[in-house]
C-alpha positions as CSV (number, residue, x, y, z in Angstrom):
1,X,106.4,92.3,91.2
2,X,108.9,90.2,89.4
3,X,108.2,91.9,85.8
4,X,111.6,92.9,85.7
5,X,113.2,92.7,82.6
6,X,116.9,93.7,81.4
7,X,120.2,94.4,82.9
8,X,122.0,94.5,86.2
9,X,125.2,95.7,87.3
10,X,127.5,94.5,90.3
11,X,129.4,96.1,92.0
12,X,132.7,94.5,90.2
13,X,130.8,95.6,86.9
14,X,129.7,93.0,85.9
15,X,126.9,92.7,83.7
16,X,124.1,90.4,83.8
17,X,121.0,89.2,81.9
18,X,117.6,89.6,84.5
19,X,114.8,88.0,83.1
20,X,111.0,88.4,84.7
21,X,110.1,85.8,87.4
22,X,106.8,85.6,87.6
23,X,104.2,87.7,85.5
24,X,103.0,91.4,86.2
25,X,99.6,90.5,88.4
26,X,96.8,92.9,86.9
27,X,97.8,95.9,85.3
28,X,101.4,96.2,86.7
29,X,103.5,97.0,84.1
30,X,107.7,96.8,83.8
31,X,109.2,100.0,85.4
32,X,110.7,101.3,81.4
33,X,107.0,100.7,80.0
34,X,106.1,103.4,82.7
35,X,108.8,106.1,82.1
36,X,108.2,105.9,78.6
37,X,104.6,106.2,79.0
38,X,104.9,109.1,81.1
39,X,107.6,110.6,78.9
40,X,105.4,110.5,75.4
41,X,102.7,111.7,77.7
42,X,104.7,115.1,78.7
43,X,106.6,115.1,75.2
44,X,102.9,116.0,74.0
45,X,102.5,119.0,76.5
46,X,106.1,120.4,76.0
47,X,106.1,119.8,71.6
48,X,110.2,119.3,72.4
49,X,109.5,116.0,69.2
50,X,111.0,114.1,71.4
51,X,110.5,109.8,70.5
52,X,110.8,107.2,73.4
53,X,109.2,104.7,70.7
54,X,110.8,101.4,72.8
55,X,109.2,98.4,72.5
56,X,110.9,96.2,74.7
57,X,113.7,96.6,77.5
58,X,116.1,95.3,74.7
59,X,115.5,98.9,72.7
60,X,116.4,100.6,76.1
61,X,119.5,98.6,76.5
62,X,120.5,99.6,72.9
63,X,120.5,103.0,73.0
64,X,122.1,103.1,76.3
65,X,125.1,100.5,74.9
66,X,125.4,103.0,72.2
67,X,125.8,106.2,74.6
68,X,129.1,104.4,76.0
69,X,130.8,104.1,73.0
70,X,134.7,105.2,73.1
71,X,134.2,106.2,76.7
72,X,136.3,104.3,79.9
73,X,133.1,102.1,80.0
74,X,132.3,101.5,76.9
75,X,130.0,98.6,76.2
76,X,129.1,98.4,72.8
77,X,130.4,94.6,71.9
78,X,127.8,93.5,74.2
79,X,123.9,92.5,73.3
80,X,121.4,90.4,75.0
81,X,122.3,87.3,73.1
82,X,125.9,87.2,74.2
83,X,124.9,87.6,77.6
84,X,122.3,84.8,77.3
85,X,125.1,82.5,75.6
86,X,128.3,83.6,78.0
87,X,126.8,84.5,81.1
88,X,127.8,87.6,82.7
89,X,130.5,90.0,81.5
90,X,132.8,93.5,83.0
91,X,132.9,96.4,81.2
92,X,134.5,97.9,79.4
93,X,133.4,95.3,76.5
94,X,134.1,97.6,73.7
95,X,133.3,96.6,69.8
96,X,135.0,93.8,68.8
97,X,136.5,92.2,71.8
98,X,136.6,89.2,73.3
99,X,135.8,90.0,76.3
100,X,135.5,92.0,79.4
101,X,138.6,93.8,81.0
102,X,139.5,92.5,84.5
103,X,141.3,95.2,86.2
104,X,140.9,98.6,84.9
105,X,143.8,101.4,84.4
106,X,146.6,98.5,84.7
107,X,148.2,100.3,81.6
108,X,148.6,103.3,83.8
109,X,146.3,105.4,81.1
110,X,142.9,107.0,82.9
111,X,140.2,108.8,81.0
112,X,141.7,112.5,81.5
113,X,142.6,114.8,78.6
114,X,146.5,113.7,80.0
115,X,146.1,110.3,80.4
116,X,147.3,110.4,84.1
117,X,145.0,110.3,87.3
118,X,143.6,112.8,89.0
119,X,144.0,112.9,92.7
120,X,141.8,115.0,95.7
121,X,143.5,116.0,98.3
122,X,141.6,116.1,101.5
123,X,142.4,116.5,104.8
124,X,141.1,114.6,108.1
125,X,137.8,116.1,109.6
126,X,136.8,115.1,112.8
127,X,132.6,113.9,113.1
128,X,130.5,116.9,112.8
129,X,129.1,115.5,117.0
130,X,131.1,114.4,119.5
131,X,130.4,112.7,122.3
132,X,130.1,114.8,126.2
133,X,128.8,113.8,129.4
134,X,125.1,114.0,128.4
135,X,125.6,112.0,124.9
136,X,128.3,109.9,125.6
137,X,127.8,106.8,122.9
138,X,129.0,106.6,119.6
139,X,126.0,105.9,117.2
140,X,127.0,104.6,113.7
141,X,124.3,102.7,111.3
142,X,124.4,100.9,108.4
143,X,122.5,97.5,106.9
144,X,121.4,94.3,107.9
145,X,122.9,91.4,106.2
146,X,119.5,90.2,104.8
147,X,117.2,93.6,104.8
148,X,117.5,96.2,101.7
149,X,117.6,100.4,102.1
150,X,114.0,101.1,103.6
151,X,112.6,97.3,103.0
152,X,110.1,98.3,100.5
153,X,110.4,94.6,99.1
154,X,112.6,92.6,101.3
155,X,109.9,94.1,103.9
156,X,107.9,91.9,102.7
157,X,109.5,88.4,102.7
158,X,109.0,86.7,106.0
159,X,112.1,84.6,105.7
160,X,114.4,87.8,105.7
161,X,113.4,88.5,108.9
162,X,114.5,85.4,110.9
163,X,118.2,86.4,111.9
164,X,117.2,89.7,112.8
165,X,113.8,90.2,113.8
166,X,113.3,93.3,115.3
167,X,114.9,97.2,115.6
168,X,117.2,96.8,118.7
169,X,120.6,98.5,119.3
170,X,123.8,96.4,120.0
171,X,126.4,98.0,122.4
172,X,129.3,96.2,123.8
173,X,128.1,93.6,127.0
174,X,130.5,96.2,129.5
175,X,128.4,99.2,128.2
176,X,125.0,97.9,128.7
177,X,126.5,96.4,132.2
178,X,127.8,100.5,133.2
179,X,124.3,101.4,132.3
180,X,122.5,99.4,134.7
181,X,120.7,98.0,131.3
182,X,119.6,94.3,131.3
183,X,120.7,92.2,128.3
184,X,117.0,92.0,125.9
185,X,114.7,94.6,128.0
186,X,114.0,98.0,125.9
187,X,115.8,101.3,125.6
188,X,115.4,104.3,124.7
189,X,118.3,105.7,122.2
190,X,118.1,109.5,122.2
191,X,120.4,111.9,120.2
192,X,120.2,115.8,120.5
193,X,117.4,115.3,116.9
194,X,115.4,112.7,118.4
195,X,114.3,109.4,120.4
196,X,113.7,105.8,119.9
197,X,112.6,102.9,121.8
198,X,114.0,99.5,120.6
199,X,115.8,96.4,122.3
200,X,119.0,96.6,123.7
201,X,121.2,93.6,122.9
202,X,125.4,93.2,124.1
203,X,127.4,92.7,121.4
204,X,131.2,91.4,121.6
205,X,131.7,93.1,118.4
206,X,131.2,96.9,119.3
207,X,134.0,98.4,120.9
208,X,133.1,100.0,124.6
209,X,130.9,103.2,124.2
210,X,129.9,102.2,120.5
211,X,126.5,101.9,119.4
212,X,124.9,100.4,116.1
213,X,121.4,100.3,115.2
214,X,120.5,99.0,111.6
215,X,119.2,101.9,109.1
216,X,116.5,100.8,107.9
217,X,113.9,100.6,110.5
218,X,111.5,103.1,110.1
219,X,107.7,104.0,110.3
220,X,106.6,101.1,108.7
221,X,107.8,98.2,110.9
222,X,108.3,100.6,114.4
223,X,107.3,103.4,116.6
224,X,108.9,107.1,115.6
225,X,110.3,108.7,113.1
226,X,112.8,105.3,112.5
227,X,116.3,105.1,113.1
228,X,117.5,108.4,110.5
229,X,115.9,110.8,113.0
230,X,118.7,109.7,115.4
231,X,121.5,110.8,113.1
232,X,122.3,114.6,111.9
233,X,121.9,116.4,108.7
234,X,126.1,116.9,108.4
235,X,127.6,115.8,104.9
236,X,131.4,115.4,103.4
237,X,132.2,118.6,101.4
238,X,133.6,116.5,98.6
239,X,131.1,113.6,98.7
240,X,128.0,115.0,100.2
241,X,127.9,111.9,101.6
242,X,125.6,112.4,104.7
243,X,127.7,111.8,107.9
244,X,125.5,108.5,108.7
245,X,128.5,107.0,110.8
246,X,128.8,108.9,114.0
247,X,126.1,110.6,115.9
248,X,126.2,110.9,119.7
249,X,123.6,109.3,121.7
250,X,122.6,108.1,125.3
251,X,120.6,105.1,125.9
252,X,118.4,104.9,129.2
253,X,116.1,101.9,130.3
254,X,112.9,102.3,129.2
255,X,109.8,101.6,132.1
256,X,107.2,100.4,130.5
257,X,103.4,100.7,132.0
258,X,101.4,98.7,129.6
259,X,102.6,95.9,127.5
260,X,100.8,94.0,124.8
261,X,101.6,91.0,121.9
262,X,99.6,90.5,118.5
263,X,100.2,87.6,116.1
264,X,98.3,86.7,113.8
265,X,97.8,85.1,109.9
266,X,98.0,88.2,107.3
267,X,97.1,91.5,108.3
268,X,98.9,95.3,108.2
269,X,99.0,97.2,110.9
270,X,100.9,99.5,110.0
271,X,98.8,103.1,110.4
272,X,98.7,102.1,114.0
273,X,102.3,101.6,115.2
274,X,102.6,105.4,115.7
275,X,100.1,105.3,118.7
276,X,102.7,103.7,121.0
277,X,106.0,104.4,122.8
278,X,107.4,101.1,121.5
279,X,105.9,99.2,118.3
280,X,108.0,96.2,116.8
281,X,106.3,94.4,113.8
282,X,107.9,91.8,112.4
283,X,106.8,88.8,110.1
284,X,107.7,85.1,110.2
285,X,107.2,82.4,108.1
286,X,104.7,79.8,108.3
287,X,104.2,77.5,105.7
288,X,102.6,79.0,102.8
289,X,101.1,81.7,105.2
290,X,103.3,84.5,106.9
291,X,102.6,85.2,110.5
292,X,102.5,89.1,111.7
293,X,104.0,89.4,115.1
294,X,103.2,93.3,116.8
295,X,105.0,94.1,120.4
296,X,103.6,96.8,121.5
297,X,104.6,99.1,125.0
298,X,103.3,102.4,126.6
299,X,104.7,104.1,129.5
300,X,101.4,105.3,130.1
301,X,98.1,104.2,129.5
302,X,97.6,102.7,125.9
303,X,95.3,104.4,123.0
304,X,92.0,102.7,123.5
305,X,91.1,103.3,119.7
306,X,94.3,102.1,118.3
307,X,94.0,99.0,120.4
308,X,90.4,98.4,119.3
309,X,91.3,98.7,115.9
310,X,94.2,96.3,116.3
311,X,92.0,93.7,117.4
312,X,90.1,94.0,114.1
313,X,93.1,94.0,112.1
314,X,94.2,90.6,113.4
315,X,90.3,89.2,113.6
316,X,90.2,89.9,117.7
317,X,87.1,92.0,118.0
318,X,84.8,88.8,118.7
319,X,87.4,86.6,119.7
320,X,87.2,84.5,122.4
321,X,88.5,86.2,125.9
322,X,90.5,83.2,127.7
323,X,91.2,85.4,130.4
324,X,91.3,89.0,132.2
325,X,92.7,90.4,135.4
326,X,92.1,93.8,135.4
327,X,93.6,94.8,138.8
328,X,97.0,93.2,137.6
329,X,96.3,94.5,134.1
330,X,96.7,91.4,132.7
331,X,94.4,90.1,129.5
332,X,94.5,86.8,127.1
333,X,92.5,87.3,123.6
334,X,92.4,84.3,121.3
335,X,90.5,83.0,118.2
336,X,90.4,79.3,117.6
337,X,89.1,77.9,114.3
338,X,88.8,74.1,113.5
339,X,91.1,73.2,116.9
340,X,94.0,75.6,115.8
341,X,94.9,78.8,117.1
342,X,94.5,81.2,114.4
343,X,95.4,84.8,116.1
344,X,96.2,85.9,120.0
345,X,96.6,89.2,122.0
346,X,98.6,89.0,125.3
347,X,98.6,91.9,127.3
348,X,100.2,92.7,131.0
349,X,101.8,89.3,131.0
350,X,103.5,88.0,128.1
351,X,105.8,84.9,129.7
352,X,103.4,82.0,127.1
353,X,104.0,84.2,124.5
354,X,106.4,81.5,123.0
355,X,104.1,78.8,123.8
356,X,101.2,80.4,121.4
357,X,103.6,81.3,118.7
358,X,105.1,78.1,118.3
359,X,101.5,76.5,118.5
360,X,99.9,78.4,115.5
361,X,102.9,77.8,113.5
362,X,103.0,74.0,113.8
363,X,99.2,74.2,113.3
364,X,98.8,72.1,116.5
365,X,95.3,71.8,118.2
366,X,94.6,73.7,121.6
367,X,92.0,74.0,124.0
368,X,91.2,77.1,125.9
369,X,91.8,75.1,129.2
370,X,95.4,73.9,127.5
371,X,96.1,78.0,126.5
372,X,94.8,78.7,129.8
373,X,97.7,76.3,131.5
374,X,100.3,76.8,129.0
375,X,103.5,77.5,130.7
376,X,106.6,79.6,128.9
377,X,108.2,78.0,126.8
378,X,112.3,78.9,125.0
379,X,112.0,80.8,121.8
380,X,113.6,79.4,119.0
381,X,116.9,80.8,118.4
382,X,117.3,83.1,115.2
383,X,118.1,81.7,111.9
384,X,121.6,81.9,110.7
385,X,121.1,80.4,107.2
386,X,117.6,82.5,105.9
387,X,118.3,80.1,102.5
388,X,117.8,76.9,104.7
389,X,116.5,78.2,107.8
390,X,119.1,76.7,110.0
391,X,119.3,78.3,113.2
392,X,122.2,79.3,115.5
393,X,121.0,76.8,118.2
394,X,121.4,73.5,115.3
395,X,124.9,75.1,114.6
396,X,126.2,74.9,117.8
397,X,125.3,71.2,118.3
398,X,127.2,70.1,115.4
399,X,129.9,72.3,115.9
400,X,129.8,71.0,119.5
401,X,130.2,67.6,118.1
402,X,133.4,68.6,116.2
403,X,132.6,69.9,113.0
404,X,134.5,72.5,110.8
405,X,132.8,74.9,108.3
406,X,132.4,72.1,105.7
407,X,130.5,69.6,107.8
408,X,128.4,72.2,108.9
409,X,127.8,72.7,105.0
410,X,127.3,69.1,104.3
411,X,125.2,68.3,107.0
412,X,122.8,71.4,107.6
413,X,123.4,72.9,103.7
414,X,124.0,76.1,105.6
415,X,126.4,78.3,103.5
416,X,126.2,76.5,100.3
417,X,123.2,78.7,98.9
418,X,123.9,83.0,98.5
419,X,127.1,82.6,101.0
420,X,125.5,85.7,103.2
421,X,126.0,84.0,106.0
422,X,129.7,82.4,106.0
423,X,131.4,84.8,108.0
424,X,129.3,83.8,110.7
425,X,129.5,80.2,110.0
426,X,133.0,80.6,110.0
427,X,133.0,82.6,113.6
428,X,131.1,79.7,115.1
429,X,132.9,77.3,114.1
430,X,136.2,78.2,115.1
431,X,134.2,79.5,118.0
């Protein structure tokens, strides 16, 4: 909610001042206020005497400063007022220094009753799941550049989804070419634990026979259990690190029956995605309003209910029906307010898809007879710069035109905001 209030530790340790962005909305309160609450509240039931008296995150930060003292991270010469005044600092900042230490261990002395460090000796252990003849792709996950762990707050920022979208699993261009797979069409990814069905998209970076799909899809924003139930329950005896890396999967094309396309202004659908084969929602931004896009696929016949309810969800239900072909399966659902296109279903044939989309987000008027005609149109390539929204396509045109990474900077500003995306820059430009 933005009440956040404290401290916040990179991963270089560094420590920095956060300070609340916005105020709590209603009776949110700062996450501390909360496990303090709860503790008194407990502390009363189990008469241990125990005081979490804070009255403000700087109390919290006090007595946690003083648990570090003499210890190999040891921050006691800092305070809230020096980190307001100097900026951020490393630990260890013990009492009485000047400042934070760089490098730790470079006098060779680590925090062992001998001084000298401790090594673990471990030898190399294969993946707990190889690949065979019936599994024969190696499945390894990890994050998105602009997503966070299981998007319970960058979830909800439309702007983070614009360089990737959607769930979809990138294997090498030869791999998806062996597997009869077209480039864009939908897969399903099965391991020996479970199934999903997501976009398949060719990828020079994957070796041959690699796989990646992005952890954090999951129940929320796609059909299935998400992308964990893929992977096995395996960890590191030293780490207990869960073996997250390698899993062996097959992917197979994916015939869909029934096809359908929801967007619309606000709206969470969420309860519903489970009732399809496929599901992809995703969120784009629109002004000061944030469009909800649901793909949706069956192999079969489609839940009538879930559909029904749908409709509702994005204001549907007494929409106006542009047009239906029910021996082709095809069906156009729109709702019009004021001249502009305010929500849309498109089932059985989704080729103006684009044309829709892009008309409710430039707020242009439409006619039904114009809707009716509307032919398809490109998509808009994803965004490469989420800070600027610059996309890959207005890259490539001033790269085209000779420029290197710091034209592309001075012209579009892309890259000269959080820096998240200037390895890519970088690739397309010497590209």
């Amino acid at each position: 909610w933005g009440e956040k209030e404290g401290t916040v530790t990179n991963s270089e340790r560094r420590i920095s001042r956060v300070r609340a962005a916005v105020a709590p909305p209603g009776e949110a309160r700062a996450d501390w206020q909360i496990a303090a609450d709860f503790a008194r509240r407990l502390d009363r039931r189990l008469r241990k005497n125990v005081h979490f008296g804070y009255a403000s995150a700087e109390n919290v930060f006090l007595e946690h400063r003083e648990s570090t003292r003499g210890r190999d991270l040891d921050i006691t010469g800092l305070s809230y007022a020096l980190l307001e005044r100097e900026g951020p600092q490393q630990w260890p900042y013990p009492e009485g220094a000047r400042g934070g230490r760089t490098r730790l261990y470079a006098d060779g002395v680590f925090p062992t009753p001998s001084g000298r460090a401790r090594f673990v000796a471990t030898e190399y252990v294969p993946p707990a799941e190889a690949v065979d003849a019936e599994y024969p792709l190696r499945l390894n996950t990890g994050r998105l550049r602009d997503q966070w762990h299981s998007m319970t707050r960058t979830g909800l920022v439309a702007r983070l989804f614009s360089h990737s979208p959607e769930a979809d699993v990138n294997v090498h261009p030869g791999t998806l070419a062996g597997l009869g797979i077209v480039e864009g069409s939908l897969v399903r990814v099965a391991s020996r634990r479970g199934a999903m069905v997501m976009r398949a998209r060719g990828s020079e970076d994957l070796r041959p026979g690699d796989a990646f799909v992005a952890m954090h899809w999951g129940g929320r924003f796609t059909a299935g259990a998400g992308t964990n139930s893929l992977t096995l329950g395996a960890i590191d005896p030293h780490s207990k690190q869960p073996e997250l890396k390698h899993a062996a999967v097959r992917l197979e094309p994916f015939e869909a029956k029934w096809r359908s396309l929801l967007v619309g202004f606000g709206g969470a659908p969420h309860r519903w995605l489970q009732c399809f084969d496929y599901a992809s929602l995703t969120l784009a931004e629109a002004g000061h309003e944030t469009l909800v896009a649901l793909e949706l696929a069956c192999a079969g016949d489609p839940d009538a209910e879930a559909l029904a309810a749908l409709d509702t969800e994005f204001g549907l239900d007494g929409a106006t029906l542009l047009h239906r072909d029910a021996k082709r399966g095809i069906e156009k659902r729109v709702r019009i307010e004021s001249g502009a296109l305010k929500a849309f279903r498109l089932t059985g044939d989704l080729t103006g898809a684009e044309y829709f989309r892009q008309a409710m987000l430039s707020r242009a008027e439409v006619t039904e007879e114009g809707l009716l005609s509307a032919t398809p149109s490109a998509a808009a390539s994803r965004a490469v710069c989420a800070c600027y929204g610059v996309r890959e396509s207005e890259i490539r045109v001033v790269v085209a035109a000779g420029a290197d990474l710091a034209r592309l900077q001075k012209e579009l500003r892309c890259g000269t905001s959080c820096g998240s995306c200037l390895p890519e820059l970088r690739r397309l430009a010497a590209a």
